[in-house]
C-alpha positions in Angstrom: -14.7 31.1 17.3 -15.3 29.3 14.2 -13.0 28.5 11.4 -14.7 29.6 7.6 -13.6 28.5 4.0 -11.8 31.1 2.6 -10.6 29.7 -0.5 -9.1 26.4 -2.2 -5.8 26.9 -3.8 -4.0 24.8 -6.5 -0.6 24.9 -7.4 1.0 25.4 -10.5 3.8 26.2 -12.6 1.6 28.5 -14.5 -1.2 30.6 -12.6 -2.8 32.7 -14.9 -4.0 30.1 -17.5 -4.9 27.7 -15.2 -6.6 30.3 -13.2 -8.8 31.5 -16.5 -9.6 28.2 -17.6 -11.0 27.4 -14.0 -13.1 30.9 -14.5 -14.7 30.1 -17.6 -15.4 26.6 -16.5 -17.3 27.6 -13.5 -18.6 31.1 -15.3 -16.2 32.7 -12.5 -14.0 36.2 -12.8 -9.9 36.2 -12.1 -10.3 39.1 -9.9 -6.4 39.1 -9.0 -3.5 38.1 -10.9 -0.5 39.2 -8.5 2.0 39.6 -11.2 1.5 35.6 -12.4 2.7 34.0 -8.9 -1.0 34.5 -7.4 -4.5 34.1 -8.9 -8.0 34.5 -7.5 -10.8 33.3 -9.3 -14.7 34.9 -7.6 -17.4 32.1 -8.4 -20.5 33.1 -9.0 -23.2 33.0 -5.8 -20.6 32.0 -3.5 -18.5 33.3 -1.0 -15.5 30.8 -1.9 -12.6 31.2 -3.8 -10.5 29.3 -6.2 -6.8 30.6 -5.7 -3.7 29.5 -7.8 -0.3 30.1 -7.0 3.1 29.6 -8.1 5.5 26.8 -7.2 8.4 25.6 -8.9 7.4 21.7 -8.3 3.9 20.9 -7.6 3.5 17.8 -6.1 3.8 14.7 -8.1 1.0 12.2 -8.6 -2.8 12.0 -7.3 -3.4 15.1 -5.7 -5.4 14.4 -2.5 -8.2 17.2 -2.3 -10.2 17.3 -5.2 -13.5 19.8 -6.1 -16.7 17.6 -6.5 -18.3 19.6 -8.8 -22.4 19.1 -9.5 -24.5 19.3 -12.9 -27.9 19.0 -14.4 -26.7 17.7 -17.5 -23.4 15.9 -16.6 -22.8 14.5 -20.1 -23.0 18.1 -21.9 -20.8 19.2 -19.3 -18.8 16.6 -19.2 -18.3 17.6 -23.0 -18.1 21.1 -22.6 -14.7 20.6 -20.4 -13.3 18.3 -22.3 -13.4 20.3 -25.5 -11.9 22.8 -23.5 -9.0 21.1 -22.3 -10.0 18.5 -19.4 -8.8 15.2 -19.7 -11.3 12.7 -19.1 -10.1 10.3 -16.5 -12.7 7.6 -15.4 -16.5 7.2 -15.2 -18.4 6.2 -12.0 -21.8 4.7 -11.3 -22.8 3.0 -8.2 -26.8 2.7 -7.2 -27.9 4.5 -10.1 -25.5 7.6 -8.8 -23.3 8.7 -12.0 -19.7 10.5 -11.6 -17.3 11.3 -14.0 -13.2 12.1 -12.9 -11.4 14.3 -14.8 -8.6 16.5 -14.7 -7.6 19.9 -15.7 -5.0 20.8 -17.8 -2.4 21.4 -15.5 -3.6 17.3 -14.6 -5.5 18.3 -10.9 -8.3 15.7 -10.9 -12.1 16.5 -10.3 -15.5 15.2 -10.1 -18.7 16.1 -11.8 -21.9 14.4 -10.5 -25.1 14.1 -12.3 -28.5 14.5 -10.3 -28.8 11.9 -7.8 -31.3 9.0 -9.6 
């Protein structure tokens, strides 16, 4: 027996935005909204899942799973999410390796790594 990813799920006070930001920022699809408590987002190419759901009181403070997201042109996209609502949080280099943290706008914290140098 072997255990799969299914999906990673956020929560939220507010599904369904959160949920369509995530899908155009990854050029995803909601593909179920659940009445608002429960969103799926289907990612292009993969089998994964970003899910959203409902809670009254997310948790405070750092979450403590994050996506590490990857791009070609991490300053343009880097831009592009920012101008759309992410907040930019820090900027990383170590060995030529450059990251950039951010968060979305429901304040969830994420990575996006340029190509390795």
């Amino acid at each position: 027996m072997a255990i799969t990813l299914g999906m990673i799920t956020f929560d939220t006070t507010d599904p369904k935005p959160l949920a369509a930001w995530w899908a155009k920022q990854m050029a995803g699809k909601v593909e179920q909204e659940n009445d608002g408590w429960f969103c799926v987002v289907s990612l292009p190419e993969s089998p994964q899942k970003l899910a959203f759901q409902k809670v009254d009181n997310p948790t405070p403070g750092k979450n403590r799973v994050h996506l590490d997201l990857g791009s070609d042109d991490l300053d343009g996209e880097v831009a592009r999410m920012t101008s759309d609502g992410a907040t930019l949080v820090d900027q990383h280099e170590m060995n030529g390796f450059r990251w950039v943290t951010l968060a979305d706008p429901a304040g969830n914290q994420f990575c996006i790594a340029g190509p390795e140098a």
